[in-house]
N, C-alpha and C positions, 0 to 999 in steps of 0.2 A: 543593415550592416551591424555585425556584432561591435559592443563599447562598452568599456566600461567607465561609468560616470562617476566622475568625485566632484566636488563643489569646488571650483575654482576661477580664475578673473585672469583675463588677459592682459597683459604692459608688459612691455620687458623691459630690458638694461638699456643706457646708455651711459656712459660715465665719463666725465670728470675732464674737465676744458681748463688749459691754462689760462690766466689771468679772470677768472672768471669762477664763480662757486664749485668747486671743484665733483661737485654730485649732480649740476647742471644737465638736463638732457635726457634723466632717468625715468624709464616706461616699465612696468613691474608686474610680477606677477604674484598674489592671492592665492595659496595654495597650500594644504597640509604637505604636499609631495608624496602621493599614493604609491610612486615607486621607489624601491630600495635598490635594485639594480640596475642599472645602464650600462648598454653598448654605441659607442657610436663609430662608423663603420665611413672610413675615408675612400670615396670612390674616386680613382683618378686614372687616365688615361695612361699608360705605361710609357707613353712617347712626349708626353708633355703636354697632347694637344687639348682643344675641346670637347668632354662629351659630346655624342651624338644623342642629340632628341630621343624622345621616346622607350625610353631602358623603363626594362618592365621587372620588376620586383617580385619574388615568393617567396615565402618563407615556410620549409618543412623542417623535418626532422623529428627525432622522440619526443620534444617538448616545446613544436611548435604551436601548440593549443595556449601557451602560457605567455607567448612573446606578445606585447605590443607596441601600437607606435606610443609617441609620447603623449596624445591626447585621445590615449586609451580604443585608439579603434584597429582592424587588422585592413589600413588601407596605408601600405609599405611603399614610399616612392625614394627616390632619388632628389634631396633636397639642397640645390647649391655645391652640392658635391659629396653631401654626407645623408646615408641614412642613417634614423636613430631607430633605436629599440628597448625595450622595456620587459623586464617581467612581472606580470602577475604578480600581485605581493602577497596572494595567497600561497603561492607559488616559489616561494623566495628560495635558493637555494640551500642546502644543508650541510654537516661537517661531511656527511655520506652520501651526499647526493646533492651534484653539479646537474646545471640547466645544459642542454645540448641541442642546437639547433641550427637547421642551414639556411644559409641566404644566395639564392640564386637569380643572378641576374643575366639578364638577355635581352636580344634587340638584333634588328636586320642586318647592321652592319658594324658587331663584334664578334668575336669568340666568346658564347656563352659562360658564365664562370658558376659553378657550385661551391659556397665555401663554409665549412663549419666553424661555430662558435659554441666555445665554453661558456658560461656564468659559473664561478664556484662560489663557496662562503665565505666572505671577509670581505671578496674585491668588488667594493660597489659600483665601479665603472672602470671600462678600458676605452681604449683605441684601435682598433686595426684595421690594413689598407685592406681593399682589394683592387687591384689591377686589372686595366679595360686593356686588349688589344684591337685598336679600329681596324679591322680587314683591309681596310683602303687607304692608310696610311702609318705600315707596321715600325716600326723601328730599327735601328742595327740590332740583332740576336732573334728577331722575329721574322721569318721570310716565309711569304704569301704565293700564294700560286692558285688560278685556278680555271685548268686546263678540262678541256671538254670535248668529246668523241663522239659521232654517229652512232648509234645502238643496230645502223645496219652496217657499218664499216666492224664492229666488234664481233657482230655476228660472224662476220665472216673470216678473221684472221685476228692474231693475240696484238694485244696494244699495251704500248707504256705508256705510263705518266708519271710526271715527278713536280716535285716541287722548286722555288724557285732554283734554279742553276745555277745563275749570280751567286745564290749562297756559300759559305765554306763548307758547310754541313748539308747534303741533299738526302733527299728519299726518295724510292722509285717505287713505282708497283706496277706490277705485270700481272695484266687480266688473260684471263683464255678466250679463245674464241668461243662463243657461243655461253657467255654466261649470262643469266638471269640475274635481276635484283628484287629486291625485298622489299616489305617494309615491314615495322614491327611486330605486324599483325601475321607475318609469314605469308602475305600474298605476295605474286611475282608481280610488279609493275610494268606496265607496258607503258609506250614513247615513242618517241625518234631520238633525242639527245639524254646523253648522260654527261651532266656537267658535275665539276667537284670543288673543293675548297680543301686546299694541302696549306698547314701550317708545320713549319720547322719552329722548333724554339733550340736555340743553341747554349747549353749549360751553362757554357765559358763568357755570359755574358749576365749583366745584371738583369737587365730586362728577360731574357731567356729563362731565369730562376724567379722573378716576382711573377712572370705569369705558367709557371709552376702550374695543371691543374692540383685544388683545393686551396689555392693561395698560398701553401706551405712546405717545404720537404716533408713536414713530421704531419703524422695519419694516425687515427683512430680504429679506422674501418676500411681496414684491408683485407681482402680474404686471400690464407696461403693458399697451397699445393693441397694444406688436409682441409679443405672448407673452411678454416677455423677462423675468425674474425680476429686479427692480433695487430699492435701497437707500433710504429717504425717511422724511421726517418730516412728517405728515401737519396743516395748518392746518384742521381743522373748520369749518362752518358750521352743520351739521346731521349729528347719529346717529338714527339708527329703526332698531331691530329687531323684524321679522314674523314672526308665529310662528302657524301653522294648523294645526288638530286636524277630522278627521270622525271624529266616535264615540269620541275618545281618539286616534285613530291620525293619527302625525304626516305633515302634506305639504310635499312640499318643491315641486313645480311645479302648472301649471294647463293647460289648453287654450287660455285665452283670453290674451292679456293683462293683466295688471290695471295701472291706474293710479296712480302716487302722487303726492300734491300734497304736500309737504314746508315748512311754514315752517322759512327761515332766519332766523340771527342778525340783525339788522338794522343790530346797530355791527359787523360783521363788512368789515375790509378785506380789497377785493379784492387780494390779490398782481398783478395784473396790471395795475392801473389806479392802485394805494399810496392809492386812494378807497377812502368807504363804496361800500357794493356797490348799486346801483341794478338799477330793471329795464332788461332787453335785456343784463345782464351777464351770461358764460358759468361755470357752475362745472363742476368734473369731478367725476363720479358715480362712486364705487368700492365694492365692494360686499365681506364679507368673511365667509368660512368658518369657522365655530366648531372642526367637526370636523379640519378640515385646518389653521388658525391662518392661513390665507393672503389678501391683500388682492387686489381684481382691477378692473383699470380695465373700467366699464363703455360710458360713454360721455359727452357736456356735455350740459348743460341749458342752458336760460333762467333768466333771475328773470324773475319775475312777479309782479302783484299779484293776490294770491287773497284775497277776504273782507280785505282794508283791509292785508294782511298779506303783508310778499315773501314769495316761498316758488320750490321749483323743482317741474316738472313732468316725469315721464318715468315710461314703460309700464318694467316687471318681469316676467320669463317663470321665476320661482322667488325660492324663501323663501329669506331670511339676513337681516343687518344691511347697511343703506344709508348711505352716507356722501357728504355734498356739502360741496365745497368745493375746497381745492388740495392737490397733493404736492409740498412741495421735494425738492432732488434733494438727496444727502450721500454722502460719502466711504463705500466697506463697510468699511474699516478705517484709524482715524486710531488714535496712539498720546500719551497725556496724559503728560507726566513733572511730580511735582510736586518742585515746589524748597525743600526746607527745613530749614534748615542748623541751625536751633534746637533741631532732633527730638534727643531722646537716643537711642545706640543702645541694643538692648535690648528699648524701651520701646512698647508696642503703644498707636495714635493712631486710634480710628474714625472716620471722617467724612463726612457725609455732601452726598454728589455732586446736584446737581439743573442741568440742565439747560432754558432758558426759551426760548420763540420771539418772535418780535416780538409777540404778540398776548397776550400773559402769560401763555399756559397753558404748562404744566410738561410738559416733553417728555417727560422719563426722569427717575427719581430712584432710588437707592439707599444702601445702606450701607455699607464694606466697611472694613475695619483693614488698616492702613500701620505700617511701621518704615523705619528707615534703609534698609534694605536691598532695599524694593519695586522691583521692575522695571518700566518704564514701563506704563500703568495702559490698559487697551483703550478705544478709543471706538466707541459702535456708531452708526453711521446719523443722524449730528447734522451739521444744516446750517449752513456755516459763518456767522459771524455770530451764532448763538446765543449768549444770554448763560448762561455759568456760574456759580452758586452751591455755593458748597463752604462749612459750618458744622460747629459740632460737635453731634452728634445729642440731647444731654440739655442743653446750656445755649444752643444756638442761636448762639456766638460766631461770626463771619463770620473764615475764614481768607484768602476771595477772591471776589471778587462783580465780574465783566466777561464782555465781547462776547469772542470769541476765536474766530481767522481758521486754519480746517482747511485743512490741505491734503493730499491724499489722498497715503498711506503715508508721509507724514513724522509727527514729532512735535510735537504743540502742549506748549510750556515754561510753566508756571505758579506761580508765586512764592507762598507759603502767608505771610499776615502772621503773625509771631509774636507770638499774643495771649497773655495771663496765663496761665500753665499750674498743676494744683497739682500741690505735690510729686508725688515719685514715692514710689508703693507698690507694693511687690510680696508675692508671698505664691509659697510654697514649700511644697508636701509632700510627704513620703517615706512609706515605707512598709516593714513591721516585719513579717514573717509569724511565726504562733505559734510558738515554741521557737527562733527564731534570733535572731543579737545583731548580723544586718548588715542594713541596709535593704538591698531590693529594686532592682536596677538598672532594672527595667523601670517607670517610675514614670510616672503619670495623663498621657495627651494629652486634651483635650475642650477644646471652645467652651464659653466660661464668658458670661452675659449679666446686667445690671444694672438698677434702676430706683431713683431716690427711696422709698423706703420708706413705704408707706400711699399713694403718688400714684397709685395702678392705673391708672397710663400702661402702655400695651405694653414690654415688654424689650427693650435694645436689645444690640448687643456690644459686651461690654468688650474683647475678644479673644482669642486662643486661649493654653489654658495645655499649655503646650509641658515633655514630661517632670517636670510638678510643677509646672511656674514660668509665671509672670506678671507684668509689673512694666507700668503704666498711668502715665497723671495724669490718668485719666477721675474719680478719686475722691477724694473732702475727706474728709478725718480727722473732721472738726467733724459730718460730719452720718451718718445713717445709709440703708442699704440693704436690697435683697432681691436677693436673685443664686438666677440658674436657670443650670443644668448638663443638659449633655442627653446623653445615653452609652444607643447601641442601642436598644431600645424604652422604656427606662426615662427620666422626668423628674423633677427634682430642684431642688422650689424651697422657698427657705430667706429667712424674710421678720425684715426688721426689724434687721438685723445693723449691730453699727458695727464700726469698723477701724481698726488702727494704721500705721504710718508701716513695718512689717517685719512681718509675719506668716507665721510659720513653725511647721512640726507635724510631728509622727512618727503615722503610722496604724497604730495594732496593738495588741494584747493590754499593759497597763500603760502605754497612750502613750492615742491617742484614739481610742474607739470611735464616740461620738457619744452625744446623750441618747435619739434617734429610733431606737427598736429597736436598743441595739449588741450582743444577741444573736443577732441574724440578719444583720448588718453583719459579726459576727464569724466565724458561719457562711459566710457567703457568701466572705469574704478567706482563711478555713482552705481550702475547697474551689479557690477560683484558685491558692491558692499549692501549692498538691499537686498542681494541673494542671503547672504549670513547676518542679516538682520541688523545692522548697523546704520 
């Protein structure tokens, strides 16, 4: 397995217990910190439930050679809910060139996801979700279906199938008699059954828009009508994904045509008319690659009225996800500068970015941590006009909430209100190797992440503690937390903790082991510090 090795010692965090030393608990990590950029990438169920076992991880794209995990090797899993990712710091990105890379996950009993990520130059960590839909327990705005027909009953006379009924929003498809299936290699497959898997996502709902294929409305890598690879953000009216199986084995094409009758939204305005959408109105049909991440204009439809219900109609000559509706066009690279003169330096500020379209779905959202010091902030593929939302990600406080007019390769300027902030806390640790009487120079880099304690809400970042240190105002003295640390393969969550206004600790033999194993805590820091010769 490819790795790359830096000299480093494992212990992570724990921190800081009422009535009691407040640096109490703490397991650390030894480390120059080999990387300058981080992702970490919240994987969560769209319905609320529990991952399913076994979710299998890839990671491609143009600068998939540069990505790794945190403890340097290209073995990408699903960790507690979060995968992490890393660049190369040879690698690191530039003012002209951002990292670009996909993370595709799968597994027997989800809808496959492909979703790209940015690294550009400044932001040395973000946050973004990606969204599981479990097959076998969808949500309201996801409806499942998966109906299945003899291969000699089709032979002989044309067949529908649709997805769920129950839905608001259906999809039908009408096979011919006597058609053949494929598979990617262009042979016909032979069988007895052809079973399918129909997923509706319906726009008008939250869940409907977070499992969005690519994770996002706004695209990179769309190909139009002229081949040309261009930038958008895409207003839904309808998503379906088809999925065919003969005997188990997957088809991607047919011989014949097949049909699809698509219900759309019905309070869905058309972009072209600023109307509800009527029949005789035109939408564009785009259709989208799991395996490759990539959008593809296919061709317009009609609205029609189908069974009391608009919907569009148009033949399919192969299997993926079908999308009706419109693509705004957007800048491929605008630059966000935020203004905010209240920020202490020093002091690490998360906050989270959402961007809205006229139709209120949520274009792009993430997380990422800002200081003083941040370089103006990348925007990917947002059309102008969109409204911005920027809050703080555990209390919701609105820093800035408006429309804002891109304009390609300039910078959009935006003014952060300065709401109530609480003190500043920082915390500080060093590190004491057995038999010496000088802390460590080389002392803990890692992403540190926080939540209300007992809320088993997701973690979010408090920000990265930078040679021992971190100094926030994400955090109240008054109340208490759970902070996870994540270093190499290893996680490290530490529930229930309060904190003081300075928290500071020496790591070592006579200082603090922690109460969680500190004879293998103590082991593990004798054996790094013998590695760097201490």
């Amino acid at each position: 397995m490819k790795k790359i090795f830096y000299l480093s010692l494992i212990t992570f965090i724990s921190i800081f217990a009422a009535c009691k030393n407040p640096t109490d608990d703490i397991t650390i990590i030894i480390e120059p910190n080999p990387f300058n950029y981080s992702t970490a990438i919240k994987v969560d169920d769209v319905a609320g439930n529990a991952l399913p076992n076994g979710l299998k991880v890839e990671i491609s794209g143009p600068d998939a050679d540069a990505i790794y995990t945190p403890s340097g090797t290209k073995d990408f899993k699903v960790q507690d809910g979060y995968i992490y990712t890393n660049v190369d710091p040879h690698r690191d990105p530039t003012f002209n060139n951002s990292i670009e890379f996909n993370v595709k996950v799968s597994g027997d009993a989800i809808l496959d996801v492909n979703i790209p990520f940015e690294v550009v130059s400044g932001q040395s960590f973000q946050m973004k979700p990606i969204k599981i839909l479990n097959l076998n327990n969808p949500p309201v705005g996801a409806a499942v279906s998966k109906p299945s027909v003899t291969l000699a009953t089709l032979a002989a006379q044309d067949q529908i199938i649709s997805t769920n009924t129950a839905a608001s929003l259906i999809t039908r498809l009408e096979l011919e008699a006597g058609t053949q299936f494929l598979n990617a290699a262009g042979q016909v497959l032979s069988g007895t059954n052809l079973s399918t898997i129909l997923v509706n996502l319906d726009p008008r709902t939250s869940a409907g828009i977070a499992l969005f294929p690519g994770g996002s409305l706004s695209s990179s890598s769309i190909v139009n009508a002229a081949g040309q690879t261009i930038e958008g953000a895409f207003n839904p009216a309808a998503v379906t994904s088809i999925e065919f199986f003969v005997n188990d084995q997957g088809v991607k094409s047919f011989n014949k045509p097949v049909t699809v009758y698509q219900n759309i939204d019905p309070t869905y305005i058309n972009p072209n008319t600023n109307a509800l959408v009527k029949a005789g109105d035109l939408l564009e049909i785009y259709s989208y690659e799991v395996e490759t991440g990539t959008f593809k204009y296919e061709r317009t439809a009609e609205v029609v009225v189908q069974s009391g219900k608009l919907s569009v109609s148009y033949p399919i000559d192969h299997l993926t996800i079908y999308i009706a509706g419109y693509l705004e066009g957007a800048c491929p690279q605008a630059n966000l500068t935020l203004v905010a003169d209240w920020m202490t330096e020093g002091v690490t500020y998360p906050l989270n970015i959402k961007f809205v379209n006229s139709a209120q779905q949520t274009i792009l959202e993430q997380v990422i941590s800002v200081s003083t010091n941040n370089a103006p902030l990348a925007v990917p593929a947002i059309p102008s006009g969109s409204r911005l939302v920027i809050t703080h990600p555990s209390t919701g406080q609105v820093y800035f909430d408006g429309a804002i007019d891109i304009n390609c390769g300039s910078a959009v300027s935006v003014t952060l209100a300065n709401i109530p902030q609480q003190p500043v806390v920082t915390m500080q640790l060093f590190v004491r190797c057995p038999g010496k009487t000088a802390n460590v120079e080389a002392l803990p880099t890692f992403q540190l992440y926080y939540r209300l304690a007992g809320s088993n809400a997701s973690f979010l970042p408090l920000g990265e503690v930078v040679n021992g240190f971190i100094s926030t105002t994400s955090l109240d003295v008054t109340k208490r937390y759970d902070f996870r640390g994540v270093w190499n393969d290893k996680i490290k969550t530490v529930g229930n903790r309060a904190i003081v206004a300075n928290n500071e600790g020496t790591v070592g033999p006579g200082y603090i082991l922690g109460e969680v194993a500190p004879e293998n805590n103590l082991q593990m820091l004798t054996e790094a510090c013998a590695e760097i010769g201490q």
